[in-house]
N, C-alpha and C positions, 0 to 999 in steps of 0.2 A: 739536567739538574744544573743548579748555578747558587756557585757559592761566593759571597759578598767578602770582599780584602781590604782593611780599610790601611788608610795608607798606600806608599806603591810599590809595584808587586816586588822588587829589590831586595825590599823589607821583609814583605812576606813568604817570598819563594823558600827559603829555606826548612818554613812549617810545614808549608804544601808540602815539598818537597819530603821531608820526613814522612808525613802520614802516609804519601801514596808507597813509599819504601814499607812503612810498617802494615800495609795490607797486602805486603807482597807482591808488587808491583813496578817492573823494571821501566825508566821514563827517558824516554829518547825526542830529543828536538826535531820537529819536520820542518820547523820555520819562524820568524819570527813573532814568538808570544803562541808557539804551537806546540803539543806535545802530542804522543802518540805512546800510550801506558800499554803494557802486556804481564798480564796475568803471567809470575813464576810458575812453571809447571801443567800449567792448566790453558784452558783454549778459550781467551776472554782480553777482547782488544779495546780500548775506550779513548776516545779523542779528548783532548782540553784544549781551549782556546781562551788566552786574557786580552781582555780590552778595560781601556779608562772607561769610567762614566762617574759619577759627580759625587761619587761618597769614598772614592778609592778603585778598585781594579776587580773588575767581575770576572771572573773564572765560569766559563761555561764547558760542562762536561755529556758529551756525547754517548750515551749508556745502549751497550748492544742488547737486542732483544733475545741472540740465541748467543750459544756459548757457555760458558761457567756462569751459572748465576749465584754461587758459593763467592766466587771472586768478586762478582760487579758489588754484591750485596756490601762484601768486606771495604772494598773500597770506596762506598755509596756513604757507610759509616765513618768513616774516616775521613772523608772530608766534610761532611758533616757539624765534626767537631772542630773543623779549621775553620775559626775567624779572624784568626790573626790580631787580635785585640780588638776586633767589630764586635757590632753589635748580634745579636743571638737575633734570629729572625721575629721573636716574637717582640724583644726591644725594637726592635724596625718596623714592627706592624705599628706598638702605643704610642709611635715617635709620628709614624705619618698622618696615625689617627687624629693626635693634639694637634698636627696642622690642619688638618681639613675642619675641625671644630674650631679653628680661628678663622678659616675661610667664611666657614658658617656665620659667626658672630659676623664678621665685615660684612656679609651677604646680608645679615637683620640691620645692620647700621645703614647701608647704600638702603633698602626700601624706607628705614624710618625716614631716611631724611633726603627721599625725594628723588635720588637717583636718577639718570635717562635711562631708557629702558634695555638698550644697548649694551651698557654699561654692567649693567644688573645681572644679561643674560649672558653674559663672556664671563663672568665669575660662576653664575651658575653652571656653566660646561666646565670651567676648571674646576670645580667639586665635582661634577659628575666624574672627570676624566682620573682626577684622583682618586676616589672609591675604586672604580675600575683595576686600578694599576693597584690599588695594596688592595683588593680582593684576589686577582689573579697574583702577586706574591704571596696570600697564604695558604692559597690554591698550591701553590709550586712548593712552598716551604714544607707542608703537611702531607702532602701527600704520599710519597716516598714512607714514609711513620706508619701511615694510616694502612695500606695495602701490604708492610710490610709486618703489622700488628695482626693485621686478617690471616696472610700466608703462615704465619707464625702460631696459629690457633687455627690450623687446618684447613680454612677456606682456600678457595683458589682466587679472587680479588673480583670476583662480581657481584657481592654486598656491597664494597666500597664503588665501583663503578657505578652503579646503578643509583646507591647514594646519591655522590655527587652530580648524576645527571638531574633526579630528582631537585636537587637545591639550587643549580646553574639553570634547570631549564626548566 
């Protein structure tokens, strides 16, 4: 899972910081920009790691497959709701979407008027390359909801598996 910080993480550590205390989760440093969370009480270990990249400080969280999954669930939620004043993933989808639809227009302006053809097909890869990247962010964003909406209405998460292999492949 990976939750977007906007701004740097200075600023935001201290939200992170709260939520992962408020799902009951004690957070110890392994290293610079590392954490190593443990589930209070319960047997449920999860790693985080922040890095820069271009809109603020991405938190990537390493989620165990066995263990408490009461715990990871809680704290799956809870940072969730940490954006730290970012944008909500779904504002992050309509934001990349209206760029790549100004790609597009400049892609219909270079053909109207004559473009080299080189030219034409290096913008047409950077819209390809961008679909890509905000389809696999709403892949990432939704999914966690989706499979957790299934478990939560009794499935065990292979409708939504099967789903999405249907719509990916």
């Amino acid at each position: 899972m990976q939750v977007q910080l906007s701004g740097n993480l200075d600023a935001c550590w201290p939200r992170v910081a709260e939520a992962i205390d408020a799902a009951r989760f004690h957070l110890e440093s392994v290293g610079e920009r590392a954490w190593l969370a443990s589930a209070r009480g319960a047997s449920c270990q999860v790693w985080l790691r922040a890095a820069d990249n271009e809109h603020g400080v991405l938190l990537t969280v390493w989620l165990p497959d066995e263990g408490d999954t009461a715990s990871r669930d809680r704290l799956v939620k809870a940072l969730e709701q940490c954006h730290c004043g970012g944008e909500s993933p779904d504002d992050s989808l309509l934001r990349r979407l209206r760029r790549i639809e100004g790609q597009i227009r400049g892609l219909q302006r270079m053909i109207e008027t004559g473009r080299e053809c080189d030219a034409v097909l290096t913008q047409f890869s950077a819209v390809n390359a961008a679909l890509k990247q905000t389809a696999a962010l709403m892949v990432s964003a939704h999914l966690v909801q989706c499979i957790r909406a299934e478990l939560d209405s009794g499935g065990d998460g292979t409708a939504v598996n099967q789903r999405l292999l249907n719509i990916l492949f």
